[in-house]
Each structure stands twice: as C-alpha cells, then as structure tokens.
C-alpha positions as CSV (number, residue, x, y, z in Angstrom):
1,X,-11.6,-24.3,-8.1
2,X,-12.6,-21.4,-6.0
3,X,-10.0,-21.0,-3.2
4,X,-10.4,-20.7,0.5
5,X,-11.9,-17.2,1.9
6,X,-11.1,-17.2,5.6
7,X,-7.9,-17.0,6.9
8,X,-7.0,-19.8,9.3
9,X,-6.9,-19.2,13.3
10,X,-3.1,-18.6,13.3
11,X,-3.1,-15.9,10.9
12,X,-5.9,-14.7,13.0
13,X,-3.5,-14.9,15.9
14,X,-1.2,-13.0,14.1
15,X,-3.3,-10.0,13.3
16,X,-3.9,-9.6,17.0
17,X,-0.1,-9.2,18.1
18,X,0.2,-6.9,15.0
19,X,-3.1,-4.9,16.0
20,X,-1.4,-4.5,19.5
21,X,2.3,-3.6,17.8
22,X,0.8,-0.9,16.2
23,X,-1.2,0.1,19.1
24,X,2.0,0.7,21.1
25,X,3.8,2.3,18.5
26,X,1.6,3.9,16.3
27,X,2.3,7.5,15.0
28,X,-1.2,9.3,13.9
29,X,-1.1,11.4,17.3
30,X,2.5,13.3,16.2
31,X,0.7,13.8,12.6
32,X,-2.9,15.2,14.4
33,X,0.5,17.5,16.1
34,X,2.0,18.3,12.9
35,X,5.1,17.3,13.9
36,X,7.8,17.0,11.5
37,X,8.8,13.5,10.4
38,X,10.7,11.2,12.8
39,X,12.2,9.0,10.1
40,X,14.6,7.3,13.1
41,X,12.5,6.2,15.1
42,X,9.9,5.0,12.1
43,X,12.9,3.0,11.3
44,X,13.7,2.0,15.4
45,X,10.2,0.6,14.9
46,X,10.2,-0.7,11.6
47,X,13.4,-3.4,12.6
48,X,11.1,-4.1,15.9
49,X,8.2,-5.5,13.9
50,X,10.4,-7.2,10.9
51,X,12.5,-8.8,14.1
52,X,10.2,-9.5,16.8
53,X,7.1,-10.3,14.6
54,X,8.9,-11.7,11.6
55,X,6.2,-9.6,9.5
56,X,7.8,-7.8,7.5
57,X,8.5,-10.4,4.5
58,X,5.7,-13.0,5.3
59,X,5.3,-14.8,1.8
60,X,8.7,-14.1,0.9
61,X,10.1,-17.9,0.4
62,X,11.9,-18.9,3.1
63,X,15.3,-19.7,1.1
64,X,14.8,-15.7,0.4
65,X,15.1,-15.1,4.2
66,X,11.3,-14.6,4.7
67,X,8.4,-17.0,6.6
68,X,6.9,-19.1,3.4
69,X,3.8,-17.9,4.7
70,X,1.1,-17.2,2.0
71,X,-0.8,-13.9,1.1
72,X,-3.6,-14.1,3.2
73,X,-1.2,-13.6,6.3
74,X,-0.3,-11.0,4.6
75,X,-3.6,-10.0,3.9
76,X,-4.1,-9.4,7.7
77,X,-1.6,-7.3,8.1
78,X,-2.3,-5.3,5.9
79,X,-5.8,-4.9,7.2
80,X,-4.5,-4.3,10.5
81,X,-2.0,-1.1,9.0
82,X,-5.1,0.3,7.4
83,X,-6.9,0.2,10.7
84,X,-3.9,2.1,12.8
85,X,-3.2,4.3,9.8
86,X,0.2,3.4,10.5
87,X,3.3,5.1,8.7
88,X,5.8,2.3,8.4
89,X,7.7,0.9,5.1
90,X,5.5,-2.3,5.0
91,X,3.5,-1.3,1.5
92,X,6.9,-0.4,-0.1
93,X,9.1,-2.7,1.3
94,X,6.9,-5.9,2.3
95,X,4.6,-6.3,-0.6
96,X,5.8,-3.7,-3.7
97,X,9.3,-4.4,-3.3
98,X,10.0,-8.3,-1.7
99,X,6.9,-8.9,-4.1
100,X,9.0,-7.8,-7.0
101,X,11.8,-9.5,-6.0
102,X,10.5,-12.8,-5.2
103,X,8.7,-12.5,-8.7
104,X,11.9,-12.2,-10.8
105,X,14.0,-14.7,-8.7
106,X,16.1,-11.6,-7.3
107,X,18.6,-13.6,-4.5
108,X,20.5,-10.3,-3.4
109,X,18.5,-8.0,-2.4
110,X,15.8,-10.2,-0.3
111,X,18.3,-10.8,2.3
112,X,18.9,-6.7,2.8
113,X,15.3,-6.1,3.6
114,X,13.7,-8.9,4.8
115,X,15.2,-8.7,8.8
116,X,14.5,-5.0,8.7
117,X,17.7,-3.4,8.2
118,X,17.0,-1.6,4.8
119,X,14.3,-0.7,3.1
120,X,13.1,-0.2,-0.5
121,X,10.7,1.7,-2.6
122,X,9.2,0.5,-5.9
123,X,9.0,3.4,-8.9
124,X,6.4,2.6,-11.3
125,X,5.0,5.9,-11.9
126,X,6.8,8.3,-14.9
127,X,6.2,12.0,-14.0
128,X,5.5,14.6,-17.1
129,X,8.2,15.3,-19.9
130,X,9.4,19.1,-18.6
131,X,12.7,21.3,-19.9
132,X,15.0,19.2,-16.9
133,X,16.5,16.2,-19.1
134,X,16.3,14.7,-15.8
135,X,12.5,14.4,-16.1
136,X,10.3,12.5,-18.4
137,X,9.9,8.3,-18.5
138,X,12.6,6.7,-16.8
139,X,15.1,5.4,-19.7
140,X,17.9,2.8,-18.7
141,X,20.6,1.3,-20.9
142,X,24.0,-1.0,-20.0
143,X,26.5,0.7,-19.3
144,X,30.1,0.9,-21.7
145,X,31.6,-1.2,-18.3
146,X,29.3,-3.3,-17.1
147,X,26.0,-2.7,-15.1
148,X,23.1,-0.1,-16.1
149,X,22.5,3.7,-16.3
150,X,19.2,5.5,-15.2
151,X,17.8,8.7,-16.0
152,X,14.6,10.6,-15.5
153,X,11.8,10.9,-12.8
154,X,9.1,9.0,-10.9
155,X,6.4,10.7,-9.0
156,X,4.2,8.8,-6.6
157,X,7.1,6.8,-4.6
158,X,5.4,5.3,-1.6
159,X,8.6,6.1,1.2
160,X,10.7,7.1,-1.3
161,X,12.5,9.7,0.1
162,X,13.9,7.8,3.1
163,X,14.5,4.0,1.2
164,X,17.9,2.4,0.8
165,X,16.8,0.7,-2.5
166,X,15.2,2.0,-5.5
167,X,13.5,-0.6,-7.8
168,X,13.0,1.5,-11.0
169,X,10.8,0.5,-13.5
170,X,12.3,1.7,-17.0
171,X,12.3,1.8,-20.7
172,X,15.1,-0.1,-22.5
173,X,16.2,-0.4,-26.0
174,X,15.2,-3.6,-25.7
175,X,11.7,-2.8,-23.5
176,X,10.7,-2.8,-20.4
177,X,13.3,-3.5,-17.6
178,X,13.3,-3.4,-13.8
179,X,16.8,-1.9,-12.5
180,X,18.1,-1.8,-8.7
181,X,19.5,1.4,-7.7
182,X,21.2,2.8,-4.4
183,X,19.7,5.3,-2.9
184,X,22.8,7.4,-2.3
185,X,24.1,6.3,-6.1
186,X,25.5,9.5,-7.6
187,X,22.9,11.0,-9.0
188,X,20.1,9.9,-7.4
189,X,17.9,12.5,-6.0
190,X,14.5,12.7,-3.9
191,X,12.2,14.9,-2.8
192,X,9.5,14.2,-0.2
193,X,5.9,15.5,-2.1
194,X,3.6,17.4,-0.3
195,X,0.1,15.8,-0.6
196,X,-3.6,15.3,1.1
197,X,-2.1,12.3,3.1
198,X,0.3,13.0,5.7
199,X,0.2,9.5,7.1
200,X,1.7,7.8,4.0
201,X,5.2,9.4,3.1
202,X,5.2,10.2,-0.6
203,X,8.2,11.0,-2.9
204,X,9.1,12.5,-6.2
205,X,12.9,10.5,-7.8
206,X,15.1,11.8,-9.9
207,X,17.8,9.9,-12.3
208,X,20.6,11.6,-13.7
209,X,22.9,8.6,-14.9
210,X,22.6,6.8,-11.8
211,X,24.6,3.4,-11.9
212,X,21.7,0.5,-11.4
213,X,21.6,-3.4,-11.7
214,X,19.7,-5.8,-13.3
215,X,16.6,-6.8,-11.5
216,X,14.9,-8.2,-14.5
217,X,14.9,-7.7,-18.0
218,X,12.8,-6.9,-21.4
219,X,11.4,-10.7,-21.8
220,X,10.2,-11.0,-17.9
221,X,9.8,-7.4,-16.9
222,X,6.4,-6.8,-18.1
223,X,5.0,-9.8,-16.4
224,X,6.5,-9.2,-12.8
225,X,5.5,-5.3,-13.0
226,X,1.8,-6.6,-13.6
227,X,2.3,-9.2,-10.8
228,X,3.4,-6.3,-9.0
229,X,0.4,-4.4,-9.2
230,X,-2.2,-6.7,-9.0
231,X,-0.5,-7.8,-5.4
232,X,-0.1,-3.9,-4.2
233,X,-4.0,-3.7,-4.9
234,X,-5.0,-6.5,-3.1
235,X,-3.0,-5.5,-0.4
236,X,-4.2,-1.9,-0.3
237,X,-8.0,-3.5,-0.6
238,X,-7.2,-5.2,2.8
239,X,-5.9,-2.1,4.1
240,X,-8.9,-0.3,2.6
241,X,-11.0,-2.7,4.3
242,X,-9.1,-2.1,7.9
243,X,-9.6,1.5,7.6
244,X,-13.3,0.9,6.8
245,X,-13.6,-0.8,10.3
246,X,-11.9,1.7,12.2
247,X,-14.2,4.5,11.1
248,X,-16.7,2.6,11.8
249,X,-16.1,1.6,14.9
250,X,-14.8,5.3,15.9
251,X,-18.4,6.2,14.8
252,X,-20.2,3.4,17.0
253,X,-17.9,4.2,20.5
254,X,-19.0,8.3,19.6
255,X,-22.3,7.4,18.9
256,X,-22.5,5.5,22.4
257,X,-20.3,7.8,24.7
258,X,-22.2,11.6,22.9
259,X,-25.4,12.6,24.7
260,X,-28.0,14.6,22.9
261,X,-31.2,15.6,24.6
262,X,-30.6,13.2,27.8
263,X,-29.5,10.1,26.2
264,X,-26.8,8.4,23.5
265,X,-27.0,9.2,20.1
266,X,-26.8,6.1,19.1
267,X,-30.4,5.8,20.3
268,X,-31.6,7.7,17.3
269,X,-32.7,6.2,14.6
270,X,-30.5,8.4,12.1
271,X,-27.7,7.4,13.8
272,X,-28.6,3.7,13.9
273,X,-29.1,3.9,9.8
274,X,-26.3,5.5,9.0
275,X,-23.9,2.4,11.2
276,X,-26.2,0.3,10.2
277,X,-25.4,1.3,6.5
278,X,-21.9,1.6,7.6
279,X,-21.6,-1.6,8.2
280,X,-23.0,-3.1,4.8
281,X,-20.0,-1.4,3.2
282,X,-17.9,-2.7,5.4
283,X,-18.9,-6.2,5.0
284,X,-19.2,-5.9,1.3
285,X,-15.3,-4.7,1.6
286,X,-14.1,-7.3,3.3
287,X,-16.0,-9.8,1.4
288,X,-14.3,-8.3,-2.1
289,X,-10.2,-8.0,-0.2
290,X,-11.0,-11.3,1.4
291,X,-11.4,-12.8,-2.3
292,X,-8.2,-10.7,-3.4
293,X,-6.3,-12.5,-0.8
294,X,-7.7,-15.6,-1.5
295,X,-6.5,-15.4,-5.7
296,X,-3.2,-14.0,-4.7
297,X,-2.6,-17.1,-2.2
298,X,-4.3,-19.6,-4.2
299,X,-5.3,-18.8,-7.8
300,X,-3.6,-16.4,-9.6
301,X,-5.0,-16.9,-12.6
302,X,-8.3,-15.2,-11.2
303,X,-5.6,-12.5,-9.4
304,X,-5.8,-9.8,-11.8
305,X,-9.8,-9.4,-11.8
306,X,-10.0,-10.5,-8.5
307,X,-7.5,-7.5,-7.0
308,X,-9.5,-4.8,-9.6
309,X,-12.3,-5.4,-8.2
310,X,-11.6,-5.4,-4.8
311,X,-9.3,-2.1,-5.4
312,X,-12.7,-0.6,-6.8
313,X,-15.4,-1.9,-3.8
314,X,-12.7,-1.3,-1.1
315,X,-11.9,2.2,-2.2
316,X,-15.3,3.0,-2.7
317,X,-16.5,1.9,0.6
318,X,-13.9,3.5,2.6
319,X,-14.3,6.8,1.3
320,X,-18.0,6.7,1.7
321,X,-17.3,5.4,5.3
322,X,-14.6,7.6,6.5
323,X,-17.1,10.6,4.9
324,X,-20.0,9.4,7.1
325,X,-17.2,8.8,10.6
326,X,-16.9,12.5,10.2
327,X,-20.9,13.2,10.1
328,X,-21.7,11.1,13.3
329,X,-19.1,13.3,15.3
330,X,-20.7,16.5,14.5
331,X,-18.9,19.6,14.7
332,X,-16.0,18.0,16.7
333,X,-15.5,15.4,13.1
334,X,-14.5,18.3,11.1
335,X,-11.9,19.7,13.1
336,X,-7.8,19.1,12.5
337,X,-7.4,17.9,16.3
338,X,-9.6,14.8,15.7
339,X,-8.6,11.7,13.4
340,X,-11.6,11.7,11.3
341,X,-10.1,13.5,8.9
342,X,-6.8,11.2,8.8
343,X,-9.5,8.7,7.1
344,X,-10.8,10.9,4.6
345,X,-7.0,11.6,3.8
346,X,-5.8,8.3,3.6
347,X,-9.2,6.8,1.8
348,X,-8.3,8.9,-1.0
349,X,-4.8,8.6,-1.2
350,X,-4.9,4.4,-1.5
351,X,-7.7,5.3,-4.9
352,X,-4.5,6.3,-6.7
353,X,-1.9,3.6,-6.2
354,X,-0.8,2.3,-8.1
355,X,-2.4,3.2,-11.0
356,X,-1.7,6.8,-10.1
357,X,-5.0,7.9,-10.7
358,X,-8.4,7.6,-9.4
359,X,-9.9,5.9,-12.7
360,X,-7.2,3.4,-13.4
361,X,-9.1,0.5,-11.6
362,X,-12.2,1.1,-13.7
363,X,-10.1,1.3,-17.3
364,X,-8.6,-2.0,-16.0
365,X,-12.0,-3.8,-15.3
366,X,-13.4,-2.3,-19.0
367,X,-10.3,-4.0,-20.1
368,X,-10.9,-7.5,-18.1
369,X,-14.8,-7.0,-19.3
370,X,-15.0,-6.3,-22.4
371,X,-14.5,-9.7,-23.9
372,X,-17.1,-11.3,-22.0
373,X,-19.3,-8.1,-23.5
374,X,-18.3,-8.7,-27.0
375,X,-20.4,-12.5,-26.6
C-alpha cells in the first residue's frame, strides 16, 4: 500500500507559524557578521519554539511528553529549518536523539528534552585510531558497580559541544550498545570543529572512562541505530528540499529587482532557463523527501530505500541549486556579505550526515539494489 504524500492542511498550518518563528529569530545575519557563537540566546530561543510551538518533539508519543503527531509534521519543519538555515538543536535533539529514544523505549530521558530545557546530541561517527588512547571506536563496558564506562572519540557531533546529553553509539563485549552520558560526566570532553558550515554547530567528543547508562543494548542496538539513520536522512532530505526553495526563490526576487540594459533580468531568456531548470530540481526534491516522509509516517518497511534515495536527489539538487543562486547574482553572489554562499555551505555539509561521507548514500542504495540486479 503506498502511503499518503501530502501533508494534511494542519500540518500545513503549522509550517507557516514555524516559517514565521524562524523569521523572527533567525541567526544567519550574526554568521554573514562572523560573530562568535551566542549559545544563550540559541538556547533562549530553542525553549521558545519547544514551549510556544510544541515543535520540538512532534512524533514523540505523547506518554513520552511529546505531541503523537506523525513524521510528516515533522517533515515540515524540517523543510522549513532548511529554508531559514536556522542554527537551533532540532536535528540533534528532535529527530537524532528523541528518535533514538522513542525507538528503544527510553522513559527517562524523553521528558528532559522534549519541553526544551536540555538538549542532546547523538554520536554515531568513530574518529581515526591515533597515539591518544582516548581516540579510536568508542568502546563501553559495565562497570565493577553498576552502570557503564565509555572511552574514545566521535567526530561529526551535530551541536555537540553545547548538549546536555550524549547518546553514544559504542562497541561492547557483547556488540553494539547505545549508552547515555552527561555532558559534564568526568571525563567527557568536546571540542567545537572548525568546518565549511558555520550555520550547523559541529563537534569532535572525547571519552576517557566516562560513567554512561544503558540506552539500549547488543540484541536491539543495531536495529534502533539504523532506524536512526534512516529517519535523520529523511529529515535532512526535507531540509534539503527547504534549502532548495529558498535559493530559488532568492534567485527569482534578484532576478526581478536587478536591471541590466534598462530592464529585469529576469526578462532574459538565460535567466528564465536557468529558474526554470531550477525549479525541476526543486520539484523533483520535494517529490523524493515528500515520499521519505511518507515511509517514515506510514510504511517503514519501504523507510530505508525510501530515505536513501531521497538523501541522494535532495542533496544532489540543492547543491546544484544553491551553485546556480550564486550565478544569477553576479558578482554580488560570490561575495561573504551575501547569503548565497550560506547555501553552498550548508548543501554540502547535509551530503555527509550521517553517513559521514559524501558516498555513503550511494554504497547504501548499491546495497538495497543489488538483489533486484542479481534477477
């Protein structure tokens, strides 16, 4: 049964109020600035739009604390925080880490973040075996008196320099576990990462014995992780797909407002191809995070190929897109005081999560193909 596409005229609704949120309180102008990080007021504005819009755990289940709202509401917010470029927790927190929680039946932790007050990161990544013990895959064991132990480091932490709590993805005796660890746990260090982005806080996390609980172990952990990453990739497909639109539609107001030789721009016929062109992108975009949504609200047995793909069309489109924003402008495009370049940057930041490389999402479809090849 194939489900339902569109979102329904409340979650519509909803995408609005969020479009103006993040309108008021949106950030990109200190980045264009370079002005340093204003983690309190990111986090002033972060318990505005968990409390006022009750947005920031959507599909949580409601006995969890959250709405019982399904993924396609939280499809269109997602779209709407790729379109503003915006700089709050809601990847880590709203869909990496309440996703992980809500997956492994995690009561505790749910209530902490779904109001706002706290908010998490979700480690996946392992960074390179060096000389530092600390570094290398993340290894947890129990602990002589109860609880875990973590040590080692992940690289690629969306927010993880400024969360509360560290889900941890490690390697067990037994196999894979998820563990829960404080972010001020002894031992527990982390380093903001210096990267193309600047709009999407990044973090390196080390591990040196850190105390951590039980999230979910060997016999369940492997599922939930892949649950995990098929919802962050639909979700950054919709924010992919917000992005798209909001280089195109910088391109289209530019190519209206510029005059050239005593009229618009937009009047040429170079100009009217490459929107025109734009736009196909756009729409095949939307069409493939649209379908993501869909699977992860309705059919999640069709999740898995459903979020690759999109993860591959969306990413695709909105670099291509965000490229060809910056061409329309001109000379004005490629300068650091406009935002065209804050698309460029963010397009190819979201090709890397959370595979952590730009060719995971094409191994995984080889991997979701090949049977159907070997017929």
């Amino acid at each position: 049964m194939t489900p339902a596409l569109l979102p329904d005229p409340d979650a519509a609704a909803l995408g609005e109020v969020v479009r103006e949120f993040l309108a008021r309180h949106g950030d990109t102008d200190a980045v264009l600035r370079g002005q340093p990080d204003d983690v309190p007021a990111r986090r002033r504005v972060w318990r505005r739009f968990a409390g006022e819009l009750g947005a920031a755990a959507l599909d949580l289940p409601e006995h969890l604390g959250g709405a019982g709202a399904s993924f396609r509401e939280v499809a269109v917010v997602a779209e709407e925080m790729g379109r503003s470029l915006s700089g709050l927790p809601w990847l880590s927190t709203s869909v990496m880490a309440l996703g992980l929680l809500a997956e492994a039946g995690d009561e505790e932790l749910p209530a902490r973040l779904a109001g706002g007050a706290e908010t998490a990161a979700v480690a996946l990544l392992d960074a390179p075996a060096v000389t530092d013990r600390t570094a290398g895959p993340v290894t947890g064991e129990p602990a002589p008196g109860g609880g875990w132990r973590v040590t080692g480091t992940k690289n690629l932490v969306v927010d993880g320099a400024t969360a509360d709590v560290l889900l941890v993805a490690a390697a067990s005796p037994d196999g894979p576990v998820v563990l829960a660890v404080e972010a001020a746990a002894p031992g527990v260090t982390a380093a903001p990462a210096r990267t193309l982005d600047p709009t999407r806080p990044l973090a390196t996390l080390g591990f040196r014995d850190s105390p951590a609980r039980l999230v979910t172990g060997p016999d369940t952990a492997g599922a939930v992780l892949e649950r995990v990453r098929d919802r962050t990739r639909a979700a950054l497909a919709c924010e992919q797909t917000g992005g798209t639109a909001a280089a195109l539609d910088m391109s289209v107001r530019h190519a209206g407002d510029r005059i050239q030789f005593g009229r618009p721009i937009g009047t040429f016929q170079a100009i009217k191809h490459r929107c025109a062109d734009m736009l196909v992108r756009l729409e095949a975009a939307r069409s493939a995070s649209l379908w993501a949504a869909a699977c992860a609200a309705d059919d999640r047995d069709q999740l898995r190929t459903a979020a690759a793909t999109a993860a591959l069309v969306c990413g695709e489109a909105y670099s291509w897109v965000a490229g060809e924003n910056v061409q329309v402008h001109g000379g004005i495009g490629f300068t650091w005081e406009h935002p065209a370049h804050l698309h460029v940057r963010r397009a190819a930041s979201s090709r890397v999560l959370p595979e952590g490389a730009p060719g995971g999402v094409e191994d995984l479809l080889d991997d979701i193909l090949e049977p159907a090849r070997a017929r």
